[in-house]
C-alpha positions in Angstrom: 85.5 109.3 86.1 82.0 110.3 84.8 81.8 108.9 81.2 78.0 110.7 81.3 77.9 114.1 79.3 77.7 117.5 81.7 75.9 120.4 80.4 77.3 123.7 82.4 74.4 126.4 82.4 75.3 130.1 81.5 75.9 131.1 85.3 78.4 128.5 85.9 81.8 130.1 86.8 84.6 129.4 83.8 86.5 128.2 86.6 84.3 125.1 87.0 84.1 124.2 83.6 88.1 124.5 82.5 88.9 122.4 86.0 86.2 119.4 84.6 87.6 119.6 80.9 91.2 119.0 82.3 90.2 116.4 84.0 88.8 115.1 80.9 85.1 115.3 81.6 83.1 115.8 78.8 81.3 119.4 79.2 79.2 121.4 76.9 78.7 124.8 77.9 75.9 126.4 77.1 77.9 129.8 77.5 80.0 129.0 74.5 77.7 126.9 72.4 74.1 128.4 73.3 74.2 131.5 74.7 70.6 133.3 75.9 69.0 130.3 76.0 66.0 129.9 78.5 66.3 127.7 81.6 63.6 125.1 80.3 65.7 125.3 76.5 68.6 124.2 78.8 67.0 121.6 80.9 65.4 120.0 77.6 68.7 119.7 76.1 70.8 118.6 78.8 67.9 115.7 79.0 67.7 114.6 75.3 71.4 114.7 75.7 71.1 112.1 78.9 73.8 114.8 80.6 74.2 115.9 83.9 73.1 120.0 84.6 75.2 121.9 86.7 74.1 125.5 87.3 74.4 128.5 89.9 71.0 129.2 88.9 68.3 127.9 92.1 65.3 128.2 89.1 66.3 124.6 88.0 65.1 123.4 91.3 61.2 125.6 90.6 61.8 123.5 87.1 62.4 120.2 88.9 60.6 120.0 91.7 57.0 122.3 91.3 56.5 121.8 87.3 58.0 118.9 87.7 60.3 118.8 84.8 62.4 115.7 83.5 66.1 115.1 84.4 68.7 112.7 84.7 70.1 114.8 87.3 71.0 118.5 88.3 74.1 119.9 90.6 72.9 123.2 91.9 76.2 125.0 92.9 75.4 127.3 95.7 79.0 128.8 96.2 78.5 132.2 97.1 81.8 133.2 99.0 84.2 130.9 97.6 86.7 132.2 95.1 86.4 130.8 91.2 89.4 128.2 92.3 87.9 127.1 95.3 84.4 126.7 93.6 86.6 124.3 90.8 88.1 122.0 93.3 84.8 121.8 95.1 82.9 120.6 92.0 85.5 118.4 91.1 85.7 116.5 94.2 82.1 116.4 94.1 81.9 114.4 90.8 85.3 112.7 91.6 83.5 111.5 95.1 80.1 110.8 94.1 79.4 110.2 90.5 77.1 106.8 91.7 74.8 108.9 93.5 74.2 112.1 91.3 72.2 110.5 88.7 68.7 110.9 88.6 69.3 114.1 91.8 68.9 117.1 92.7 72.0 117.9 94.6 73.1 121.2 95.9 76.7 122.1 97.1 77.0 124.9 99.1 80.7 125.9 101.7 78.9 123.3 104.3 78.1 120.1 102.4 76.5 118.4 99.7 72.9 117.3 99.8 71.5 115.0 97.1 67.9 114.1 97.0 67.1 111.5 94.1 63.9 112.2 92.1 
């Protein structure tokens, strides 16, 4: 399991986040705790945190990638057709599966497969 810190943007489905913390992952949600914050608020305090960002939000990657933004790694979730349930076990086997390889990434998860690109 992940002992790394997960900041869940606003646009991550409640789903997501409730299937993590049972599992005992350690997720702020920035829903609960910060709500209206912008997307470069969140991405600067997911990284002072040293947490994981997982987001439905695509902006993250303009943050990332073009302004060039720090991270220690981002899970874009790009679920558009899945049900809330689906969406959870999804994520979940993501981090379960591949916790070595999604720091210091960009991955996205969309119904076909993951890609991860390390920064």
């Amino acid at each position: 399991m992940i002992d790394k810190l997960i900041v869940a943007d606003e646009s991550v489905d409640w789903a997501i986040i409730k299937a993590l913390r049972e599992k005992n992952y350690h997720v702020l949600s920035i829903m609960e705790d910060h709500s209206g914050w912008s997307d470069e608020e969140v991405l600067s305090f997911a990284y002072e945190l040293s947490a994981y960002l997982i987001t439905e939000d695509k902006d993250f990657g303009e943050l990332t990638y073009r302004l060039k933004r720090p991270s220690h790694g981002i899970l874009l979730i790009r679920l558009i057709s899945s049900r809330s349930d689906e969406k959870a076990a999804l994520v979940m086997d993501v981090f379960q599966k591949n916790e070595d390889r999604l720091s210091n990434s960009f991955s996205v998860l969309d119904e076909n497969k993951l890609r991860i690109k390390s920064f």
